[in-house]
N, C-alpha and C positions, 0 to 999 in steps of 0.2 A: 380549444383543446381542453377535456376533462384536467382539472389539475389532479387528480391522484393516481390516474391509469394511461397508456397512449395506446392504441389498435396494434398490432402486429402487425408487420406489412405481409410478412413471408406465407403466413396460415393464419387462422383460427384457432384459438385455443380450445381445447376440448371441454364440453361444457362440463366434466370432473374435473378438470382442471380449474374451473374459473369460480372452486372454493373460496368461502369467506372463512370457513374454518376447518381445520387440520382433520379434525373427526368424521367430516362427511368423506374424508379422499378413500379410494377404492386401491389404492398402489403403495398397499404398505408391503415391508420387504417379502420378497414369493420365498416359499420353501420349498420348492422344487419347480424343476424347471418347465414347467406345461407354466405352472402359474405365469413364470416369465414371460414365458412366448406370448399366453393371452395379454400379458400387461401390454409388450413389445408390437404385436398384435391392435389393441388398442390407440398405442398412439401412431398409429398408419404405419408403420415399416412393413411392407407387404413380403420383403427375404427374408424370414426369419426361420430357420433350419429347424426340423423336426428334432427331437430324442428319442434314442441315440443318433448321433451323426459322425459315423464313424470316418469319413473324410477331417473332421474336425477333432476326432481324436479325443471327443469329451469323456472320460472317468467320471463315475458318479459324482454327483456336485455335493457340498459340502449341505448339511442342514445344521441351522443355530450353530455355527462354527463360532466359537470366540476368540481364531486364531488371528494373529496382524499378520500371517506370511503369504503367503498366496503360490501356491503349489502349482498352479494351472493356467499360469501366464500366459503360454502359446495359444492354447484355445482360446483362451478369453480374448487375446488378440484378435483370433482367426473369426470370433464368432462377432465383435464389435466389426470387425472390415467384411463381415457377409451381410449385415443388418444397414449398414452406415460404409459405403466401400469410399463414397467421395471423400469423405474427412476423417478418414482415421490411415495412420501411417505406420508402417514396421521398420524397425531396423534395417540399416542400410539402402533407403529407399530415400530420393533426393527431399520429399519431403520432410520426411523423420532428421534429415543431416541440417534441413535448414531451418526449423522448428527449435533442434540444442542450439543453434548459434545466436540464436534471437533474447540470450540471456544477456545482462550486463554484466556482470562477475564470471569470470572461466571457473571457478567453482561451481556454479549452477550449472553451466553449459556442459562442463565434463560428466554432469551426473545422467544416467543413462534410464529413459524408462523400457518398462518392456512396448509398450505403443504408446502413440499420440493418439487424442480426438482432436479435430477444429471443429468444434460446433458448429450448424452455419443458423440455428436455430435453440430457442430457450428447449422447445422437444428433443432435440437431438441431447441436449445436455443432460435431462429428464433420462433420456432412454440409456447415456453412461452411467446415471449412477446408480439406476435399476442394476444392469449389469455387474459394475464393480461388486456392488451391496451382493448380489447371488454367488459371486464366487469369493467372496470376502478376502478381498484384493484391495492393499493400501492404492492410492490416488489420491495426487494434486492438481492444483487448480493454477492455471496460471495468466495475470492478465496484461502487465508488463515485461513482467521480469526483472524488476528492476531490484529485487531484493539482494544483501548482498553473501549470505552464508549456504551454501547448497541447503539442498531440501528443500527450501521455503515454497519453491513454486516450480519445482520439479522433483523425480522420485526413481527412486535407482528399482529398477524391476519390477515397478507398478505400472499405474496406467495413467500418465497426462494429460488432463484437460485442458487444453490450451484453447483462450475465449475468442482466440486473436481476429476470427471472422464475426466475433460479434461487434459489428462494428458502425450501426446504425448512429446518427446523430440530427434529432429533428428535431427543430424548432417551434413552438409555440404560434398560433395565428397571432396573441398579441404581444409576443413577444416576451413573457414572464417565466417560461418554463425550454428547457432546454431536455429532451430524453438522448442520455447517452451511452450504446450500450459497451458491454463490463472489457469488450476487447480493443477498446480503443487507449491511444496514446495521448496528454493530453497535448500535443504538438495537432496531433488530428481536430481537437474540439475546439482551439486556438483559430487554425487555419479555416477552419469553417463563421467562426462566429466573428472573427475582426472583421472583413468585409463587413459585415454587418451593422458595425458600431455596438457590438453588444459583448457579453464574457460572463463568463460563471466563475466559483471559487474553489479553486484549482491550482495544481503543482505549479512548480518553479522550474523543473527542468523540463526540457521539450519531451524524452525519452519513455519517463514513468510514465506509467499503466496508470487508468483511473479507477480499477479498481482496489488494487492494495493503498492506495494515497487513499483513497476516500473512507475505505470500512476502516485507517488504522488513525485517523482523524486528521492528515491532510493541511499543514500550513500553505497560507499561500499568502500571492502578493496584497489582495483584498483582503485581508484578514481582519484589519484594522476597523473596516469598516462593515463586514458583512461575518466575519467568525471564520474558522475552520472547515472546510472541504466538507464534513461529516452534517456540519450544520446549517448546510445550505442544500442537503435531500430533501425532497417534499415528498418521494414514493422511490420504492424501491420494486423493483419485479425478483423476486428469488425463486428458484428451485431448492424446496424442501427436503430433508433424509428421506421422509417417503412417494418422494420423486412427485409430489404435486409443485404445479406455480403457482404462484400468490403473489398478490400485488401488497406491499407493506406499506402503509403509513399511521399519520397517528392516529386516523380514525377506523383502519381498517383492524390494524396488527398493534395497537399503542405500546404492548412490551417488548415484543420482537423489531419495533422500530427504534425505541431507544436502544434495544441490545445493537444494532447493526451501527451504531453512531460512536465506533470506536469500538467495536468489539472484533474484530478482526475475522478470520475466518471461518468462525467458532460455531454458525447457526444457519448456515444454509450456502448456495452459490447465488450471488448475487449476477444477473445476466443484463440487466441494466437500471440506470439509474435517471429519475428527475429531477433537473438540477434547477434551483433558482436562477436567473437568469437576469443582466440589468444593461442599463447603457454602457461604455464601454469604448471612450476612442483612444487617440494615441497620451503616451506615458513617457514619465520624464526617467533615465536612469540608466546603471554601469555598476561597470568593475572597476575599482580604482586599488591600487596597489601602491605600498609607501613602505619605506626601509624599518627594517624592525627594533630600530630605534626609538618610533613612533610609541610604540605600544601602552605605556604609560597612559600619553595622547588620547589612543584610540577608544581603551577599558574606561578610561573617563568621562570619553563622550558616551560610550555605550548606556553609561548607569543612567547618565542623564536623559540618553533618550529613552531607556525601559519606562522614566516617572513620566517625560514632559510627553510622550508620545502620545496620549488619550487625546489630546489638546488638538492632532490632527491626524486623524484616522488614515488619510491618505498615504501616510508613508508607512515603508517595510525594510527593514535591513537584516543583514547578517554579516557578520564579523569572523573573519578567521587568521588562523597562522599557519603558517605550511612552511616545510622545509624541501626544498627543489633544487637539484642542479648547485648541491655545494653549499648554499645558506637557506637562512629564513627570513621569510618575507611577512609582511602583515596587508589583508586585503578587508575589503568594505564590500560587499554588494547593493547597492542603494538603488531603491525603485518609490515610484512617487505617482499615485494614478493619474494624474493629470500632463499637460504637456507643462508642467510648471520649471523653468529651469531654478536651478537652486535653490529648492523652498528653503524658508527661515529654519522648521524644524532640522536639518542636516547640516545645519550650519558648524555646531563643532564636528563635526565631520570635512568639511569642505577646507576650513579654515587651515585643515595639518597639508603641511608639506608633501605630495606625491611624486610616484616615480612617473608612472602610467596612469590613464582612465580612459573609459570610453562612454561619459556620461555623457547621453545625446537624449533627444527625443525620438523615439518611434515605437514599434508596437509589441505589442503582449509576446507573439508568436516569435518576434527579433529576440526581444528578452531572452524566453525559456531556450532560443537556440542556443545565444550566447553560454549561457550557464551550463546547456549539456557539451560544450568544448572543453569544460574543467571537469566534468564527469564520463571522461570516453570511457566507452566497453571494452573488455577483453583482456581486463587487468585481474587479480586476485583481489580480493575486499574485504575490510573488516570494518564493521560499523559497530560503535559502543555508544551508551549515553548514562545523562544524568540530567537533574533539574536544581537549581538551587534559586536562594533569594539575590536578590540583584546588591551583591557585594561587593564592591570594587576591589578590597584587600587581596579575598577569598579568589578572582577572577585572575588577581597578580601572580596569585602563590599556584594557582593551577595550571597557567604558561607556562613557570618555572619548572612548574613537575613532570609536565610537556617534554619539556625541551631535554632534560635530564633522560628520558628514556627514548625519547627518540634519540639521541647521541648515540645511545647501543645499539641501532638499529642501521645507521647510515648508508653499511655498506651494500645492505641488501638492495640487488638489481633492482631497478624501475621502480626503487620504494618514493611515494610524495605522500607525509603524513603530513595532515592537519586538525588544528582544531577549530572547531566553529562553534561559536555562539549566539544567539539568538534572542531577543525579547519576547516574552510571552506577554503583553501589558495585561492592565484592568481594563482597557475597553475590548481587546481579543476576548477575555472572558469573559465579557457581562453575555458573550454571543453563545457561551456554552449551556447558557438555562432556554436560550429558544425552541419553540416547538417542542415542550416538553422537556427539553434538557437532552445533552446527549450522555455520555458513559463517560466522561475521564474523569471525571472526579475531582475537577478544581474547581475551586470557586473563588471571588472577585477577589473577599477576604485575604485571601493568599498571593495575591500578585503586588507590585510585578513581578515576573519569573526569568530567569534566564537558565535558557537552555542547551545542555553541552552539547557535544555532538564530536566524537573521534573520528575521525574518515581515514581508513589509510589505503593505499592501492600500491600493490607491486607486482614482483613477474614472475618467480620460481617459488614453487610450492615447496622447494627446501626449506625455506623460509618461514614458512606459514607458524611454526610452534613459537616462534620468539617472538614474531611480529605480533602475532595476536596476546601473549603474554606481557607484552608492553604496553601494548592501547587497554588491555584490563588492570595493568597498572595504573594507569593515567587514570582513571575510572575511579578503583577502589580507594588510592589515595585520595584525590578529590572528594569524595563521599567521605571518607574520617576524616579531614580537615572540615570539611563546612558542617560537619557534626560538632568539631569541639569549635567552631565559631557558631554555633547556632543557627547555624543557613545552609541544613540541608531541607531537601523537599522530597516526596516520596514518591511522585510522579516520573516513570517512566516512559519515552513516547517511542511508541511501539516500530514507527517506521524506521527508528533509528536505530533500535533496539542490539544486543547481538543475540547468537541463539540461546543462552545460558540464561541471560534477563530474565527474574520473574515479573512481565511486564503488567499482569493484572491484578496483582497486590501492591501496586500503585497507583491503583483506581483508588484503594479505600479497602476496607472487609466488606461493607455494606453493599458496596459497587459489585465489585468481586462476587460478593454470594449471590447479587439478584441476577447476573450474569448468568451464573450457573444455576440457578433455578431457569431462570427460560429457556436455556438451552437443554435441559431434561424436558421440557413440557414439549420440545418443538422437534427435540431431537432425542426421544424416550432409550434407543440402543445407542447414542452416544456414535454413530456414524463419524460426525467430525471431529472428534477427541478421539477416537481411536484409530479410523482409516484414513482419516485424514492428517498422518502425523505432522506435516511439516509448518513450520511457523512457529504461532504464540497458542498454546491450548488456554484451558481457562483454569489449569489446576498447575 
């Protein structure tokens, strides 16, 4: 298998499509609608409705509109379900009903668009955002769902792209490259490759989407040893603002590849991805849970393992505290690539006193199941973060701050807030300069790192103004205490992000501006910064 490109099984790409550069594409946005048709036309949709089509109700279409609202929802629904009738959905229709359900947050899920697409093809993707771009109609893109503030990956009266059928996953003849595309879960990529004694570098929970984990840079269990989700891409296949494909790597696309390695959804739709691909069999590791007593214990061993953990790449932890069911509890999630039962690295780890564990050996796909039991759907969601340097002090006084504002929150139904922590080492980052480097902007110099992480989930949206005013409490103070202790960091990690985060001026300035230079060179009307509001823009 060519390592930067893989065949399409479903078609042939159009040989204007199978640009190497942006300039030669013939499908820049139409300003009236013959142009579309011919476009629509071109990429084989043989239904494509003359103008006028008064069955469809179309009102002259907008030219160089530079409005975000989109006046013409119904048609442009009606005219995407006469071009595309198998994957696109309207309201009230069982598809459309089970499309909102497939979010993980009821915030997402409540949000309503005016239609769905399911691409079943990178063309049919192509051919929504011709359309969106003609009637200048916001749309989202969605690959998981897994984000947790409405908008992000749905859009209230626009038009949803939902990747969900994009859901190929092929292997390599020798086994180095994995193509996987943008609508799969990585439970799906799991399930396919353990049979196989093989794995890519990939989420933790079974649930999330591989494409928001990957463009937003993607921790995972291998990290230690192979980097970040983002930096383990060798080609990316995107659909461009002017609705061309292109296959991105660093030899093809060198700037628009770095921009895609943590640059979130800011430069194209990504429709599948190349993933490095390695051996891969069973794993030692659990959730162990210890009275919050420990904590002292736990923030101790944690510091210890951010320094001594280069020393064995193997191992991945995350640390947190949560209040459930009346108290607080303190847990470990410890994973270990090998069948190694209690490596020495986890050793102040093992040594504290536990309530519970279920550190066993078996596989990758058991794992990320386990973990999405502590992450179930259908709850409301608030996700905050922060980075700071690995301070034990700073780590003590931030539980405390913790615990202080979740007190006020108690009563609230179905609330389990936690915090979680995480090691970012120097051997994670020595993986951020490969292949060019990707976009977050840290470097070895600055590790190790530890990473905050609020999570909170409850049930009534009465709730929602205090709840979320307390996990940005937790936040903001953290941030001025590890300021006047000299161990703040400036790096925001975008998965974690909430929607307020300015998440790309903790790239860096330098980071940040060259961002936004490639996304004007690639995306000259600004398509994703403006109709594509939801997420992290780059401004």
């Amino acid at each position: 298998m060519n390592t930067s490109r893989f065949i399409l099984s479903s078609f042939s790409i159009l040989a204007c499509f199978a640009t190497e550069t942006v300039s030669d594409t013939a499908y820049d946005e139409s300003n009236n609608f013959n142009e579309l048709v011919l476009a629509l036309k071109d990429l084989n949709y043989a239904t494509v409705p003359s103008f006028p089509a008064p069955s469809l109700s179309f009102p002259s279409p907008p030219v160089n509109s530079s409005s975000n609202g989109c006046t013409l929802t119904l048609p442009k629904c009606k005219f995407l379900g006469t071009i595309m009738p198998n994957v696109t959905s309207q309201p009230g229709s069982a598809s459309y009903v089970e499309g909102d359900s497939n979010y993980w947050s009821s915030q997402q899920a409540e949000t309503l668009p005016a239609c769905r697409v399911q691409p079943e093809t990178s063309r049919d993707v192509s051919a929504s955002l011709l359309v969106t771009k003609f009637f200048q109609c916001p749309f989202a893109v969605k690959s998981g769902g897994h984000a947790a503030f409405q908008g992000a990956s749905n859009i209230n009266g626009g038009l949803t792209i939902d990747l969900a059928n994009l859901n190929m996953i092929q292997v390599s003849s020798d086994n180095t490259l994995t193509q996987v595309g943008a609508g799969n879960r990585w439970i799906d990529v799991y399930m396919h490759l353990d049979p196989l004694q093989l794995s890519v570098i990939g989420g933790r929970v079974a649930d999330i989407g591989v494409g928001g984990l990957t463009l937003g840079g993607g921790i995972s269990f291998f990290s230690g040893r192979h980097g970040w989700a983002c930096d383990g891409v060798r080609n990316y296949q995107v659909v461009l603002a002017n609705a061309s494909i292109v296959e991105v790597n660093q030899q093809s696309f060198p700037d628009l590849y770095f921009a895609l390695r943590g640059g979130g959804n800011n430069f194209g739709i990504v429709t599948s991805f190349d993933l490095e691909t390695f051996p891969q069999g069973q794993m030692w590791g659990g959730m162990t849970a210890y009275p919050i007593t420990a904590n002292a214990s736990i923030l101790s061993a944690l510091e210890k393992f951010a320094v001594n953990a280069s020393s064995d790449p193997d191992a991945a932890l995350i640390v947190a505290f949560a209040y459930a069911e009346g108290q607080y509890i303190a847990s470990t999630d410890i994973e270990y690539a090998k069948p190694i039962i209690a490596p020495p690295v986890f050793q102040a780890f093992t040594n504290i006193e536990s309530i519970t564990s279920t550190l066993r050996i078996t596989t990758l796909t058991n794992l990320t199941e386990e973990l999405k039991t502590v992450n179930p759907s259908g709850f409301r969601e608030f996700y905050t973060t922060a980075t700071f340097k690995n301070t034990p002090d700073l780590q003590n006084q931030i539980l405390e701050l913790f615990v202080t504002e979740v007190n006020s929150i108690t009563d609230a139904e179905g609330i389990i807030p936690a915090l979680v922590l995480q090691p970012i080492t120097t051997e994670v980052i020595s993986y951020f300069s490969k292949n060019g480097g990707n976009a977050l902007g840290i470097t070895e110099s600055d590790g190790p790192l530890i990473l905050l992480n609020i999570a909170i989930m409850w049930s009534s949206p009465l709730d929602d103004d205090r709840i979320i005013s307390a996990g940005n409490r937790v936040v903001n103070s953290s941030v001025a205490l590890a300021k006047s202790m000299n161990a703040d960091y400036k790096y925001i990690y975008q998965n974690y992000a909430s929607q307020n985060q300015n998440v790309f001026a903790g790239y860096g300035a330098a980071n940040q501006q060259r961002l936004i230079d490639i996304s004007r060179k690639y995306d000259p009307e600004q398509i994703f910064q403006t109709l594509q509001p939801g997420y992290f823009k780059l401004n």
